[in-house]
N, CA, C and O atoms as CSV, one atom per row, in Angstrom:
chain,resi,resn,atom,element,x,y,z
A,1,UNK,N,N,0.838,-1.177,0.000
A,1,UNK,CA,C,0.000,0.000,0.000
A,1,UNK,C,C,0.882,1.238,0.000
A,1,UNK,O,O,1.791,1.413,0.811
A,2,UNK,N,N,0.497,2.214,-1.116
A,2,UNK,CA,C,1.625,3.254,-1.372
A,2,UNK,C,C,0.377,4.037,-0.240
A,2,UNK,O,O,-0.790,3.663,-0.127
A,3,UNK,N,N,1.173,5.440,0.665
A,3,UNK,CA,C,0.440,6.489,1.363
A,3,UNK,C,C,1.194,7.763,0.746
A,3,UNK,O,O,2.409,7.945,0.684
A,4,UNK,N,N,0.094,8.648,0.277
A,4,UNK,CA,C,0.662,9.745,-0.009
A,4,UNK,C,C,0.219,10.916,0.622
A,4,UNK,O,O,-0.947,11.238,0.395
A,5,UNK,N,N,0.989,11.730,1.476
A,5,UNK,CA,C,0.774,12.797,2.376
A,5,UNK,C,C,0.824,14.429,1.933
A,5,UNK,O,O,1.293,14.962,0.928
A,6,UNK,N,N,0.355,14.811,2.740
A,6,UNK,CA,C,0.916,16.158,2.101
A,6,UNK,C,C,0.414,16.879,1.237
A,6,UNK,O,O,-0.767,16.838,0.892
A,7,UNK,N,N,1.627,17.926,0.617
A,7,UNK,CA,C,1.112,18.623,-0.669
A,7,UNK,C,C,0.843,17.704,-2.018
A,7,UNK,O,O,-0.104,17.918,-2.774
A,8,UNK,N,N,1.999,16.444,-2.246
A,8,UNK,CA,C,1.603,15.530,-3.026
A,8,UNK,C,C,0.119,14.984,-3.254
A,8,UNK,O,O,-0.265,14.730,-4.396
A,9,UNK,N,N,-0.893,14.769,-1.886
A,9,UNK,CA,C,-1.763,13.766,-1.510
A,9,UNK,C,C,-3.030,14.560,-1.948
A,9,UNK,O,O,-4.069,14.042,-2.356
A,10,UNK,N,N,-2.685,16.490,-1.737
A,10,UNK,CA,C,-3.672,16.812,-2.440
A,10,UNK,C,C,-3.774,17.297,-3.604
A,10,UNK,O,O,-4.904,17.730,-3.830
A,11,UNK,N,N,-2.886,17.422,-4.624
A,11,UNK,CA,C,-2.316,17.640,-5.940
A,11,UNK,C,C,-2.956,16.195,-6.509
A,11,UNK,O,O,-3.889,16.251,-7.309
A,12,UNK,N,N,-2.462,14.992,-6.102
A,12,UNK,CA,C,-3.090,13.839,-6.454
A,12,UNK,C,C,-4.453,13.405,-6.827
A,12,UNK,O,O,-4.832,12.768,-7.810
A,13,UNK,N,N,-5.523,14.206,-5.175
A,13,UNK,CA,C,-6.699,14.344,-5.132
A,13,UNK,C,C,-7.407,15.199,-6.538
A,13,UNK,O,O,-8.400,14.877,-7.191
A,14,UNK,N,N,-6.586,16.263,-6.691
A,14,UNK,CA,C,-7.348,17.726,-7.724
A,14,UNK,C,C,-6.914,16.988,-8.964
A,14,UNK,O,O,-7.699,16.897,-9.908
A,15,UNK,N,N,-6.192,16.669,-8.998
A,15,UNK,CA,C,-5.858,15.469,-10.343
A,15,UNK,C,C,-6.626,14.726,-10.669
A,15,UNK,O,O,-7.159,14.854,-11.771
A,16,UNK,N,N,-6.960,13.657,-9.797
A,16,UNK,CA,C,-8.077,12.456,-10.102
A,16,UNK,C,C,-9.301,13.309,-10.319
A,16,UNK,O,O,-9.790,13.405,-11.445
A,17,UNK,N,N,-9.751,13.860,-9.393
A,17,UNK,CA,C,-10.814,14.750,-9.842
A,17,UNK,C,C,-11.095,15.474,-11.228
A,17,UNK,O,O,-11.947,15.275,-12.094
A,18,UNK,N,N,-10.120,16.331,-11.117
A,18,UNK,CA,C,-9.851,16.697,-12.602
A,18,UNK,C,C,-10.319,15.952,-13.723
A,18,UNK,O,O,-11.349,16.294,-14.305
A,19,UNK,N,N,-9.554,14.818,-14.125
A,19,UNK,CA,C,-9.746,13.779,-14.548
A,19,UNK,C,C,-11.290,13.176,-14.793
A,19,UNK,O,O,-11.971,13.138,-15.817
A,20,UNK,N,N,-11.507,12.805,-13.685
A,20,UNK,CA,C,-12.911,12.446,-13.456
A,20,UNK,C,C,-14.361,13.309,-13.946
A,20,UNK,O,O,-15.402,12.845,-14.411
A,21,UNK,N,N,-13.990,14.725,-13.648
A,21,UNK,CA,C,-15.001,15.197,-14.087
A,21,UNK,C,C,-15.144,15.697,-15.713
A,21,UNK,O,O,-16.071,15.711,-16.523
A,22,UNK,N,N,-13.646,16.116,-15.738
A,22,UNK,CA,C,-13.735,15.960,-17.087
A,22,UNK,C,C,-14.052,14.939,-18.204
A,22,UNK,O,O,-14.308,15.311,-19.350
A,23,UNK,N,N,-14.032,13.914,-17.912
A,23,UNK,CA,C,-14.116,12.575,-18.474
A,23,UNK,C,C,-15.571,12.629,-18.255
A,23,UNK,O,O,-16.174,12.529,-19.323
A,24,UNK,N,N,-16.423,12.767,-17.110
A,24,UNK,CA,C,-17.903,12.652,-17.001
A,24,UNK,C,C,-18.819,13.676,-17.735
A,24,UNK,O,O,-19.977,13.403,-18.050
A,25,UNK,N,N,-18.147,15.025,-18.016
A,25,UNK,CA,C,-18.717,15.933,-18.856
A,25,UNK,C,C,-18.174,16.004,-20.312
A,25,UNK,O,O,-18.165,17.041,-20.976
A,26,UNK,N,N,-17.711,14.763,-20.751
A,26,UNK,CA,C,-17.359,14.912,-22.423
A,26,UNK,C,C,-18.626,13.573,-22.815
A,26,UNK,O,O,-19.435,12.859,-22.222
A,27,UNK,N,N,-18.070,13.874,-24.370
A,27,UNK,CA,C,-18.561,12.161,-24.721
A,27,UNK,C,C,-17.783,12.976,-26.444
A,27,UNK,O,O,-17.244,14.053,-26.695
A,28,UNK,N,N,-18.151,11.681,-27.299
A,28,UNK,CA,C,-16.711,11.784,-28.541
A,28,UNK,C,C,-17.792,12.476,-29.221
A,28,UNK,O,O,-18.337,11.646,-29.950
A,29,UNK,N,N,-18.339,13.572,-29.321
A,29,UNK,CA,C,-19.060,14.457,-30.677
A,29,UNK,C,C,-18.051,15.770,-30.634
A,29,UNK,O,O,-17.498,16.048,-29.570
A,30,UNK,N,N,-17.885,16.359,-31.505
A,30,UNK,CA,C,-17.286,17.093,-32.271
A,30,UNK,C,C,-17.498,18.302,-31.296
A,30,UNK,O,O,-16.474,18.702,-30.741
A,31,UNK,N,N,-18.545,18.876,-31.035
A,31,UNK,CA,C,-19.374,19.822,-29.993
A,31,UNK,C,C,-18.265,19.777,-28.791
A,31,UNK,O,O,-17.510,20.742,-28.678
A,32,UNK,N,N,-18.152,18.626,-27.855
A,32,UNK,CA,C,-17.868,18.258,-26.731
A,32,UNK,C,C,-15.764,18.691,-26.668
A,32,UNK,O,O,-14.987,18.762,-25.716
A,33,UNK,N,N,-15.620,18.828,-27.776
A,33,UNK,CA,C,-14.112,18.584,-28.041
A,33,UNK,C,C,-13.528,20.293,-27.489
A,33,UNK,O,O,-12.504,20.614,-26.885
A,34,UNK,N,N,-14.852,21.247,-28.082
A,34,UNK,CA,C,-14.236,22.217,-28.115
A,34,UNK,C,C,-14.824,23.380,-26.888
A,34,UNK,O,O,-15.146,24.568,-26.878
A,35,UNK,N,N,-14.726,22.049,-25.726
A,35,UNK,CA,C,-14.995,22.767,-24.317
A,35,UNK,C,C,-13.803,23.419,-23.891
A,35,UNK,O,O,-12.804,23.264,-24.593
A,36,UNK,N,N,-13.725,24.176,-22.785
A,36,UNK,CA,C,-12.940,25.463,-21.993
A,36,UNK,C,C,-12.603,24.499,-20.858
A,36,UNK,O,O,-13.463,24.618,-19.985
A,37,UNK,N,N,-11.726,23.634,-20.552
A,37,UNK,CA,C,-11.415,23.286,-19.360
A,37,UNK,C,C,-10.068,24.084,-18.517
A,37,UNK,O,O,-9.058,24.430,-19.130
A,38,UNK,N,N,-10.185,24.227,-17.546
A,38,UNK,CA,C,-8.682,24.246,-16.788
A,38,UNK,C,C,-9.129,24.232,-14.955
A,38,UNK,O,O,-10.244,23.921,-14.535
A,39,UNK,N,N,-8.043,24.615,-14.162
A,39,UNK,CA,C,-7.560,24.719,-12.936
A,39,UNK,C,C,-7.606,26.206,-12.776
A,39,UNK,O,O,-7.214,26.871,-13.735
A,40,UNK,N,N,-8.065,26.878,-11.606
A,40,UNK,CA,C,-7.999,27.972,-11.256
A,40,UNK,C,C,-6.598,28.021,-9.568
A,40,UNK,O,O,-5.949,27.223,-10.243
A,41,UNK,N,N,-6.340,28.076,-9.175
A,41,UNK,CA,C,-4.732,27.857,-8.109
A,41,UNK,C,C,-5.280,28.920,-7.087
A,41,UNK,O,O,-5.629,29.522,-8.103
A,42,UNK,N,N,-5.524,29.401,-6.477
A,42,UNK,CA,C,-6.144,30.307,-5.715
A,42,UNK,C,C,-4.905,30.641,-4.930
A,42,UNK,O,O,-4.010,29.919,-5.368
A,43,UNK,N,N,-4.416,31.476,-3.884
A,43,UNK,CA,C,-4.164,31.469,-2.080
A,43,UNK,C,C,-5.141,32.733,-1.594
A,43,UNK,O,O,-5.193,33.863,-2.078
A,44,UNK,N,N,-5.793,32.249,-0.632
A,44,UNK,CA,C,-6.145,33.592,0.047
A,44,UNK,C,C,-6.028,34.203,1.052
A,44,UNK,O,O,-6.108,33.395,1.977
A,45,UNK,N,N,-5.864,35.297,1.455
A,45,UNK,CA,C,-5.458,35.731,2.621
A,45,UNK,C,C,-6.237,35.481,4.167
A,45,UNK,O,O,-6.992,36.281,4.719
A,46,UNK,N,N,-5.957,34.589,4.502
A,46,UNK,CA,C,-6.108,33.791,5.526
A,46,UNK,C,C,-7.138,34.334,6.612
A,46,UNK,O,O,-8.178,33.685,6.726
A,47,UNK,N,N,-6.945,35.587,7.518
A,47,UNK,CA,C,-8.105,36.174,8.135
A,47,UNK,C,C,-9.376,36.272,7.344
A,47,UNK,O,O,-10.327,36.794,7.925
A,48,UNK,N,N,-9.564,35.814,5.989
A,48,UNK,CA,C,-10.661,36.219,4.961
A,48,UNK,C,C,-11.325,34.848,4.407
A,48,UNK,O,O,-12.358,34.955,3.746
A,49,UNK,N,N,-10.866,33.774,4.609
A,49,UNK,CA,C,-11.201,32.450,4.184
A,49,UNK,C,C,-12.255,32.056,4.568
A,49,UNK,O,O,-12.688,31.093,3.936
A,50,UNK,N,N,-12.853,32.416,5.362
A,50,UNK,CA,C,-14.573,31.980,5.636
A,50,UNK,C,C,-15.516,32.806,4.589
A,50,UNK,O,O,-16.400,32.259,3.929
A,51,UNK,N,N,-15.192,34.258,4.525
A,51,UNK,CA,C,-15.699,34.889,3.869
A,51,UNK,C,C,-15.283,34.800,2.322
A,51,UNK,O,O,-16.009,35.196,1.410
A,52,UNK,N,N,-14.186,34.305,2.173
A,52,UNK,CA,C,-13.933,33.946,0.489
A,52,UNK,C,C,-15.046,32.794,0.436
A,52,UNK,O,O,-15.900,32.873,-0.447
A,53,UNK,N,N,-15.067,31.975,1.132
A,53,UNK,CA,C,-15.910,30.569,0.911
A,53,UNK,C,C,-17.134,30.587,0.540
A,53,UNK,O,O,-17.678,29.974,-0.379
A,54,UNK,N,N,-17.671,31.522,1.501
A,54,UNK,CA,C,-19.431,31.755,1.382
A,54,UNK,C,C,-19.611,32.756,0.038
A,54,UNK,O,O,-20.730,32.892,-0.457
A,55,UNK,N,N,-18.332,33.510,-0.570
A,55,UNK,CA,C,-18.778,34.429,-1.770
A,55,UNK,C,C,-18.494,33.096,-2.807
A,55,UNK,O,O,-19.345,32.905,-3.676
A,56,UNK,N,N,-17.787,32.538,-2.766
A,56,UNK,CA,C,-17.326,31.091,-3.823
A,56,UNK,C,C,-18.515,30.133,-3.712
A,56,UNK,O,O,-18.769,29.405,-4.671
A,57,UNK,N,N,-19.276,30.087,-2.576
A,57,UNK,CA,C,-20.034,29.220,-2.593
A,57,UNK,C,C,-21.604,29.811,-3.743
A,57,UNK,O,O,-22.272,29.271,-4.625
A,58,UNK,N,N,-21.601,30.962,-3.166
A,58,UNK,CA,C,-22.641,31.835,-4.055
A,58,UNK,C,C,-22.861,31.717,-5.454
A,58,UNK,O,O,-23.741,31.235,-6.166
A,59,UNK,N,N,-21.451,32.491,-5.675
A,59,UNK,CA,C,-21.062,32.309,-6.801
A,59,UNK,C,C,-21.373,30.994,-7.749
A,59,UNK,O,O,-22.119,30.931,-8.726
A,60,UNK,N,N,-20.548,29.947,-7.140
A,60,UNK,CA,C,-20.817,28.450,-8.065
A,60,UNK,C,C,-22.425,28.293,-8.448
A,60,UNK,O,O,-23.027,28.322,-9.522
A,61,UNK,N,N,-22.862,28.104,-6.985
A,61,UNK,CA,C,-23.800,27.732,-7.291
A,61,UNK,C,C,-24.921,29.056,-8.345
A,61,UNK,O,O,-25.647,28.636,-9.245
A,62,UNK,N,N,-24.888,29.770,-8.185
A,62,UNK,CA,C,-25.941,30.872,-9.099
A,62,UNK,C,C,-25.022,30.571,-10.686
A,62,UNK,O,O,-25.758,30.792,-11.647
A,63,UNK,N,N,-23.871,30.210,-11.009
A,63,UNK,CA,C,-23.359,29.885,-12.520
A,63,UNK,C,C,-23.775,28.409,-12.816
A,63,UNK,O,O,-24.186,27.925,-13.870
A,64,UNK,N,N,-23.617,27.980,-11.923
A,64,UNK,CA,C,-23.947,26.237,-12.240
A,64,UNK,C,C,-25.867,26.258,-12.731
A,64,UNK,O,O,-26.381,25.777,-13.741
A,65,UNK,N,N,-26.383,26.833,-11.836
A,65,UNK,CA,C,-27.715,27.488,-11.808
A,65,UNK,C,C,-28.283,28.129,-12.921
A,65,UNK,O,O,-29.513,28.182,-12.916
A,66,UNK,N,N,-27.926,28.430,-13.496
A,66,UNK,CA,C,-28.240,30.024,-14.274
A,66,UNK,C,C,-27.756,29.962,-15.362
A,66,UNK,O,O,-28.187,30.712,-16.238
A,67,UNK,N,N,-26.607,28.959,-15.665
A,67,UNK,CA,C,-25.797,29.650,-16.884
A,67,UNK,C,C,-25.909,28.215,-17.913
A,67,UNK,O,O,-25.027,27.514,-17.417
A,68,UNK,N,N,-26.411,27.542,-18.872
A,68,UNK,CA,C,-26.270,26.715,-19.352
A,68,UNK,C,C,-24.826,26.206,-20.013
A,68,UNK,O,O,-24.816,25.147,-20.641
A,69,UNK,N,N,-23.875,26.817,-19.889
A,69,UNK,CA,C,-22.778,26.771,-20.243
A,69,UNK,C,C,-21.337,26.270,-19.159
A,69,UNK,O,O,-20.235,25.771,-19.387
A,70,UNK,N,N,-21.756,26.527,-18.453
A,70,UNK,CA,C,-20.927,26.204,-17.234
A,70,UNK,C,C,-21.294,25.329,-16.848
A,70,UNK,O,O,-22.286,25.467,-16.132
A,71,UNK,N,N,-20.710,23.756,-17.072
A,71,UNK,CA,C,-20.756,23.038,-17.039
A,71,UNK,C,C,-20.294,22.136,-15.554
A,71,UNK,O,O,-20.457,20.917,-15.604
A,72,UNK,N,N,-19.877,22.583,-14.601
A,72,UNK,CA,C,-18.515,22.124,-13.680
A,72,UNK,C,C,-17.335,23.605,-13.135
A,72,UNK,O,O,-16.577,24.350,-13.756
A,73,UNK,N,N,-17.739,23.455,-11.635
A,73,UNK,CA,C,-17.280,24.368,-11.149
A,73,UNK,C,C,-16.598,23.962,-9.741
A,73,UNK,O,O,-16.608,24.808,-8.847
A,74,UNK,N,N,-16.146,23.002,-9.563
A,74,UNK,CA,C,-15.682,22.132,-8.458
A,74,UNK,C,C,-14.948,22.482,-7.948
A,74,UNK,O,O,-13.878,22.558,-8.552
A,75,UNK,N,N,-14.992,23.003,-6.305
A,75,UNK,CA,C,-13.635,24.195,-5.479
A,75,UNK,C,C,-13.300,23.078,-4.462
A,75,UNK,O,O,-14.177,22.333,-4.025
A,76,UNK,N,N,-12.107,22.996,-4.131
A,76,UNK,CA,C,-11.573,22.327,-3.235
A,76,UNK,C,C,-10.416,23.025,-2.584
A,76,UNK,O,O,-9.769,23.867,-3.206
A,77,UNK,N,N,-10.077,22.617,-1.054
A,77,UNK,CA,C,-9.422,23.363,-0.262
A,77,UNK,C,C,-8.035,21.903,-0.300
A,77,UNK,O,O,-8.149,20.758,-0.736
A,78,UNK,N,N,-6.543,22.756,0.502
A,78,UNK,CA,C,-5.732,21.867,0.638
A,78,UNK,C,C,-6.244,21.381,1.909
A,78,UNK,O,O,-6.971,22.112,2.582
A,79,UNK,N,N,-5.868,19.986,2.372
A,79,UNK,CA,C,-6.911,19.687,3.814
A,79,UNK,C,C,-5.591,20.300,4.680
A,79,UNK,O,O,-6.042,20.397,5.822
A,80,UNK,N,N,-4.129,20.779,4.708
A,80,UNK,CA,C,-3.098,21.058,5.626
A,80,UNK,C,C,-3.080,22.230,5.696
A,80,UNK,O,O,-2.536,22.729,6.681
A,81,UNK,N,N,-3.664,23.081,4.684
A,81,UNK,CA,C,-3.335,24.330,4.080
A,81,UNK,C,C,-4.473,24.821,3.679
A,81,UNK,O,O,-4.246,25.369,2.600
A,82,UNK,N,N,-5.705,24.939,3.990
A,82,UNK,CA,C,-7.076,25.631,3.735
A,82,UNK,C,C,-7.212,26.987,2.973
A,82,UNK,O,O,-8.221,27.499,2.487
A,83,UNK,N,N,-5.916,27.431,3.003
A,83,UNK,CA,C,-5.891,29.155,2.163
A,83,UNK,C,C,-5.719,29.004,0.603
A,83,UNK,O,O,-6.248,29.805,-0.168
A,84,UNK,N,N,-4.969,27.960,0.184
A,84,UNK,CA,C,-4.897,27.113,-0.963
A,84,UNK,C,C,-5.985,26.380,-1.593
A,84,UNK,O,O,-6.350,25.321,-1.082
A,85,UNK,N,N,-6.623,26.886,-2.796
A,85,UNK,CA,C,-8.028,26.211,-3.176
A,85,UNK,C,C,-7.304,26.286,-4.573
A,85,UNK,O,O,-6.409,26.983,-5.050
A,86,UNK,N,N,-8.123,25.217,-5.027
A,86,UNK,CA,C,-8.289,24.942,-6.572
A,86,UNK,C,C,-9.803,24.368,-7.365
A,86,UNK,O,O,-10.420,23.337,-7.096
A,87,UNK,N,N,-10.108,25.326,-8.325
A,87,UNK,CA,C,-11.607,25.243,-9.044
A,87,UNK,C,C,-11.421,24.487,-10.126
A,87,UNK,O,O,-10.623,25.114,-10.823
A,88,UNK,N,N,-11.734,23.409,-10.700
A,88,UNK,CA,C,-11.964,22.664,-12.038
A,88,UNK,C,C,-13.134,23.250,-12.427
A,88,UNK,O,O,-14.218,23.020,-11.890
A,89,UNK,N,N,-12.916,24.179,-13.558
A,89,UNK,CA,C,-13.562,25.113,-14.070
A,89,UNK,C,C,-13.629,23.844,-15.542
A,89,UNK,O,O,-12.650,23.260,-16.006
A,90,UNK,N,N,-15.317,23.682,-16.083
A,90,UNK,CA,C,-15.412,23.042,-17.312
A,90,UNK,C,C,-16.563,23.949,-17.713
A,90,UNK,O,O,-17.576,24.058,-17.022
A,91,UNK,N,N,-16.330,24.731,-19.098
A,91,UNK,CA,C,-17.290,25.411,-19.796
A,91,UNK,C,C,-17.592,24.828,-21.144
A,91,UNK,O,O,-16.712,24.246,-21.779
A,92,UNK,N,N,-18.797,24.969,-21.590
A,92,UNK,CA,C,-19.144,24.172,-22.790
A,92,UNK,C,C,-17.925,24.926,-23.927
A,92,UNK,O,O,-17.210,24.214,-24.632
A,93,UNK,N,N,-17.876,25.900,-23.940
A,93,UNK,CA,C,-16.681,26.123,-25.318
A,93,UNK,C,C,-16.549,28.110,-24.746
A,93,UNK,O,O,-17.384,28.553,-23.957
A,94,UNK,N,N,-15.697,28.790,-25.166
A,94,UNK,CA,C,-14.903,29.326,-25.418
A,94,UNK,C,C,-16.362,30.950,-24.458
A,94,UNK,O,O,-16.460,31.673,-23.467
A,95,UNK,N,N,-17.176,30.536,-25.912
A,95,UNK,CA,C,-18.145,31.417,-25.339
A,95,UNK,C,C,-18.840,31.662,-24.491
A,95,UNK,O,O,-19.192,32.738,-24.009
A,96,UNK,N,N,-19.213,30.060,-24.129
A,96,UNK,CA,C,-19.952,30.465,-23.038
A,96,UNK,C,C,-19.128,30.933,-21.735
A,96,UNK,O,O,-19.815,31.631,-20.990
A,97,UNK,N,N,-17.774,30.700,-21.280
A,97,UNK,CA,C,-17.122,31.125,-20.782
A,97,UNK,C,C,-17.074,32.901,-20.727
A,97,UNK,O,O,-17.412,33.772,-19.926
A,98,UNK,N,N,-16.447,32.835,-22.077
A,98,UNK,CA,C,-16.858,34.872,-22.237
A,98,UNK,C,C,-18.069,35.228,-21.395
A,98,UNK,O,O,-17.808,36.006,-20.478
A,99,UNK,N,N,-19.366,34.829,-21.495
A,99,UNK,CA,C,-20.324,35.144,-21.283
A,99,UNK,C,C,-20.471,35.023,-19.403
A,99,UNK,O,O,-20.843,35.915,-18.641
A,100,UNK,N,N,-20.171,34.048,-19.164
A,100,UNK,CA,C,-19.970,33.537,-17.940
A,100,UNK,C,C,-19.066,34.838,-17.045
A,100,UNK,O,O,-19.166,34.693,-15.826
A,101,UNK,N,N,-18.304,35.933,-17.438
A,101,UNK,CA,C,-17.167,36.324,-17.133
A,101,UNK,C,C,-18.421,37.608,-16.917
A,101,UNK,O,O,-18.670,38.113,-15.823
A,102,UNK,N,N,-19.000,37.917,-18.009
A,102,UNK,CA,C,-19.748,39.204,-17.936
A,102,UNK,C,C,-21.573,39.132,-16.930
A,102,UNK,O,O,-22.396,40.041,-16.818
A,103,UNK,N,N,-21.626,37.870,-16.445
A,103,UNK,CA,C,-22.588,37.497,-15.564
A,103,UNK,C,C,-22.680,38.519,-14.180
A,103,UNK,O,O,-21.641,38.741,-13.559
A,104,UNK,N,N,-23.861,39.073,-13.772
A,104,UNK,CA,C,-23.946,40.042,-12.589
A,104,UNK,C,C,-23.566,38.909,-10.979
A,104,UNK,O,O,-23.063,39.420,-9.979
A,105,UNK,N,N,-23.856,37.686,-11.031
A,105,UNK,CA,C,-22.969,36.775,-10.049
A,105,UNK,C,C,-21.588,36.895,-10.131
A,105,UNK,O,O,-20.949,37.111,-9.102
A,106,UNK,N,N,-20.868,36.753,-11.530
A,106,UNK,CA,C,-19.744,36.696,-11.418
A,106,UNK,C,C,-18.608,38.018,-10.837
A,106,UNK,O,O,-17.589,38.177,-10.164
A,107,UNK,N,N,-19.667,38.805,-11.680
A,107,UNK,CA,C,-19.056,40.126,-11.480
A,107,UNK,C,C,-19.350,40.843,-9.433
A,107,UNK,O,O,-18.836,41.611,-8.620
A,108,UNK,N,N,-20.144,40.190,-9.530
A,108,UNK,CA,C,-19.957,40.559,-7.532
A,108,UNK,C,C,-19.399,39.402,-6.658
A,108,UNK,O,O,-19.163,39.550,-5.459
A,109,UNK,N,N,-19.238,38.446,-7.217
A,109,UNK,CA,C,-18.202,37.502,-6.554
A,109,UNK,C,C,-16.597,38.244,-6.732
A,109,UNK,O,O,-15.845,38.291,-5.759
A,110,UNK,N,N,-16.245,38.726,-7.896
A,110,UNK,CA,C,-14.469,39.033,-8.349
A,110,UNK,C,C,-14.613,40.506,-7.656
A,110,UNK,O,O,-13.600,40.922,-7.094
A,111,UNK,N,N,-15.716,41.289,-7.644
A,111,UNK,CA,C,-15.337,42.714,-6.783
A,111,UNK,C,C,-15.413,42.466,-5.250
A,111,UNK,O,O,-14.664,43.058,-4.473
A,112,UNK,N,N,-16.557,41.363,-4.756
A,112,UNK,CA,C,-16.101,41.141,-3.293
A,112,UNK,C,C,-15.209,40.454,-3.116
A,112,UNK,O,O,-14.758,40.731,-2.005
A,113,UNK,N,N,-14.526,39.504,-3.675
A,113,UNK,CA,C,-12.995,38.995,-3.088
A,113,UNK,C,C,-12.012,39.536,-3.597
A,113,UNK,O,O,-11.007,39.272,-2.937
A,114,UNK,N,N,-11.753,40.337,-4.681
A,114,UNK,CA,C,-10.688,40.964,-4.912
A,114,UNK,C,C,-9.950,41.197,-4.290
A,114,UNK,O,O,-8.779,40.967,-4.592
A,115,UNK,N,N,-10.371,41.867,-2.919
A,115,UNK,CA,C,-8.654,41.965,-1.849
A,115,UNK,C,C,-8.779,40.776,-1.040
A,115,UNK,O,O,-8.146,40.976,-0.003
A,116,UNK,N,N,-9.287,39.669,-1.040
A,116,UNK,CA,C,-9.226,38.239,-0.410
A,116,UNK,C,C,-7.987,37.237,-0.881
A,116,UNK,O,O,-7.332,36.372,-0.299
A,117,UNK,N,N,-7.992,37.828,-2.327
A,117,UNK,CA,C,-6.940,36.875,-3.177
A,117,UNK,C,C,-5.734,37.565,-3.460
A,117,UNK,O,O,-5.496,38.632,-4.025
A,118,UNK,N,N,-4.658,36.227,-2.646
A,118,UNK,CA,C,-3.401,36.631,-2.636
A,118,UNK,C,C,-2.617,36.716,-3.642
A,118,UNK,O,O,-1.732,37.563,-3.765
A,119,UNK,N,N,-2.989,35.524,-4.717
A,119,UNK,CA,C,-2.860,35.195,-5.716
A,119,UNK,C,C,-3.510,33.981,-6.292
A,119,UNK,O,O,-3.934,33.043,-5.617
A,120,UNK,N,N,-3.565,34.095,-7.879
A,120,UNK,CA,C,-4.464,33.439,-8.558
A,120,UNK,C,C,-3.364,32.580,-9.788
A,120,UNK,O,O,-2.367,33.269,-10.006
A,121,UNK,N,N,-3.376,31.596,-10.381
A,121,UNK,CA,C,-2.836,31.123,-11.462
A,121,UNK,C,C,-3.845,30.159,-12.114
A,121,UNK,O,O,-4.474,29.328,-11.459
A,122,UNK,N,N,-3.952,30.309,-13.348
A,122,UNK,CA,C,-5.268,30.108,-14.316
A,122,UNK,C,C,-4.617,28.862,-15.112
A,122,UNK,O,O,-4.101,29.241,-16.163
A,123,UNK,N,N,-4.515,27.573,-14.900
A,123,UNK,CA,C,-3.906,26.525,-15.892
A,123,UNK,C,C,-4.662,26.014,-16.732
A,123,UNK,O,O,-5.637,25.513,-16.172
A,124,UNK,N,N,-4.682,25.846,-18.340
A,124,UNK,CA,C,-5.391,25.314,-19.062
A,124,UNK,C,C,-5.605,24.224,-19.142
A,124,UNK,O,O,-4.536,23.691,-18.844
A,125,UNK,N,N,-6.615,23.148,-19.451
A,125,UNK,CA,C,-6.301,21.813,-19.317
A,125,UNK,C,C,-6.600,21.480,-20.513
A,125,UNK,O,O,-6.853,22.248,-21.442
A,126,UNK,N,N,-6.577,20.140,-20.528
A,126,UNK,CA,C,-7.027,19.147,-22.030
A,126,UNK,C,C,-7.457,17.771,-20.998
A,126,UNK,O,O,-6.624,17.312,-20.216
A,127,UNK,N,N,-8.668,17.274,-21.100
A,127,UNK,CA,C,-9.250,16.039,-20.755
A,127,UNK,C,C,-8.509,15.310,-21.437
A,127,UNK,O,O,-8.117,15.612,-22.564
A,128,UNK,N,N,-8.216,14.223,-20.812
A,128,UNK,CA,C,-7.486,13.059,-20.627
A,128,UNK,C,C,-7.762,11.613,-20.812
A,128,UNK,O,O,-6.982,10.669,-20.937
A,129,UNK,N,N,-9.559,11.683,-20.792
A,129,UNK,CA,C,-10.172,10.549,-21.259
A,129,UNK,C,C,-11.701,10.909,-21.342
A,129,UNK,O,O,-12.593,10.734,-20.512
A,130,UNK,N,N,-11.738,11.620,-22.944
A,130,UNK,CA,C,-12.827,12.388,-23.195
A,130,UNK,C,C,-14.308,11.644,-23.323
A,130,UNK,O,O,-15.357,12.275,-23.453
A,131,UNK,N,N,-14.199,9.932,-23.255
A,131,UNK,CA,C,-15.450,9.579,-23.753
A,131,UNK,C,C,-16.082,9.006,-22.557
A,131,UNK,O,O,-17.236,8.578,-22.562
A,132,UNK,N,N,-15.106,9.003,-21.262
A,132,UNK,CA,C,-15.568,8.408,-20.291
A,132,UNK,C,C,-16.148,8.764,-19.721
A,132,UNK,O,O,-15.932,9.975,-19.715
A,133,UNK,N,N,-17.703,8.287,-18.426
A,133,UNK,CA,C,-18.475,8.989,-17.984
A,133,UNK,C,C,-18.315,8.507,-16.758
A,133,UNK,O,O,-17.855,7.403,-16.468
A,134,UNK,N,N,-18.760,9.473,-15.916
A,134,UNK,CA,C,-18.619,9.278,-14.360
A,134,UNK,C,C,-20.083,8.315,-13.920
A,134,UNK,O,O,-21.113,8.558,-14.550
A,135,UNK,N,N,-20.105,7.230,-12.820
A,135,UNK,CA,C,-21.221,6.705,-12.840
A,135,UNK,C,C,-22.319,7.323,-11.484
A,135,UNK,O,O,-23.467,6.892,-11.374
């Protein structure tokens, strides 16, 4: 039995996940290929992390809600390191993303945490096993 701890154990976790959901929101049509996936890397400034949570929580849910395009919005915390979050952001394609950006949720989620976030890094992804579905 391999144990993996640490920063490894949750890099591992946002991985499989990753993975997983992306794989559960494709299937092989032509449409599906030319979705918006990536990783959002968060840190936030630590006295503010309850209150980043409940604006993130808002947020997801009123885009997941509301937006037919936003497909997957999955936030997870490090379990050692709670100021450290990462979002598997999956949008149906390019636009609906744009659109998603100019949303009155989105836009009062990024002006109320703006000074919450320490820093942000935006990684693009590519699904990894596009026809597979989550059960």
């Amino acid at each position: 039995m391999i144990v993996i701890t640490g920063k490894r154990a949750v890099n591992y976790v946002i991985f499989s996940l990753g993975v997983l959901l992306v794989a559960g929101c494709n299937n092989a049509s032509a449409q599906d290929k030319k979705q918006m996936v990536r990783l959002a890397k968060i840190v936030i400034d630590s006295p503010q992390v309850e209150r980043y949570k409940a604006a993130l929580k808002e947020e997801i849910e009123a885009s997941v809600r509301l937006e037919p395009g936003v497909l997957t919005l999955y936030a997870v915390s490090e379990k050692d390191n709670p100021t450290h979050m990462t979002i598997l952001e999956i949008y149906a394609d390019t636009a609906a993303y744009k659109a998603h950006l100019k949303t009155p949720h989105f836009i009062k989620y990024k002006t109320t945490t703006n000074e919450m976030v320490k820093s942000l890094e935006l990684v693009e992804a590519t699904p990894l096993v596009p026809g597979m579905k989550i059960k």
